[in-house]
N, C-alpha and C positions, 0 to 999 in steps of 0.2 A: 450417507453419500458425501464424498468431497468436496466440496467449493473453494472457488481460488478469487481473491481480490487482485485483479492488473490493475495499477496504478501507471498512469507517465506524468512527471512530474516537469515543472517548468523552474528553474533556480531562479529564485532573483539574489539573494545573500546567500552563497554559501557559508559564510561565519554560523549565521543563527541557524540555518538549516542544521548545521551538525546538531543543536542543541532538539532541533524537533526528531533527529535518529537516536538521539539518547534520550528521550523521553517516549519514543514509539516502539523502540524497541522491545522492553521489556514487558508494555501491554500484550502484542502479538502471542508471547509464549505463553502468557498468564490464562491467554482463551485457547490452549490448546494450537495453535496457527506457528507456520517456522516461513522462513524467507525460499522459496523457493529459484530467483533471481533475485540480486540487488545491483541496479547500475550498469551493470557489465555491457560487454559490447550487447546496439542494439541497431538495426536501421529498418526503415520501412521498405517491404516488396511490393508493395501495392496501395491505393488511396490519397489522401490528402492531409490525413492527422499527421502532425509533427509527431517526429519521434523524440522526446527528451532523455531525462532518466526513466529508465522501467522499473518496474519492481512485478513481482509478484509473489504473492502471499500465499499458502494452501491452510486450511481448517479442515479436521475432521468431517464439518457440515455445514450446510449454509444456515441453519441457525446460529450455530459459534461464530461463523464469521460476523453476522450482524448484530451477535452480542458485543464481540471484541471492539465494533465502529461505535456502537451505542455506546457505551462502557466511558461511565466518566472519564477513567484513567486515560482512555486515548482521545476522548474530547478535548480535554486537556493539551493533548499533544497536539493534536490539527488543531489550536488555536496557535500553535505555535508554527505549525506550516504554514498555515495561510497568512501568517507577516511576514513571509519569505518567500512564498513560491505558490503558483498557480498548479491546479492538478486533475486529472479525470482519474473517477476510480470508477473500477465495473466489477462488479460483484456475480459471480459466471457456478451453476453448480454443475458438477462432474458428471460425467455418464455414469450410467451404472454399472458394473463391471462383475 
């Protein structure tokens, strides 16, 4: 079954941030996962959560996906987000279809 990682992310550098999208990048495909959004237009219709940048991620499954977050290689990368930018991620598994 599917599972999707929603990310909003909060910039504080965009310089270095480019540098954690090319090092995050290429983890995502390596666990099976592709960009399902990145960035694009987003606004809130309801609640209090700030809307920043979005993203969302899909994996074959929600094991992949919590492989792909575990996974040195993108450890690595989120050390390099988080000296740039604040962020909520929610890890959501699909219906079954």
């Amino acid at each position: 079954m599917k599972a999707y990682v929603i990310v909003n992310v909060s910039i504080r550098d965009a310089e270095r941030y480019k540098d954690y999208i090319q090092a995050a990048t290429p983890t995502v495909a390596a666990h099976g996962g592709r960009y399902v959004a990145r960035g694009g237009r987003a606004e809130k219709l309801e609640g209090d959560v700030p809307v920043n940048r979005v993203v969302v991620l899909e994996f074959p499954s929600y094991a992949q996906a919590k492989a792909w977050y575990d996974s040195p290689e993108y450890q690595a990368a989120l050390a390099i987000r988080q000296s740039c930018a604040t962020g909520d991620l929610i890890l959501v598994e699909a219906l079954a279809t």
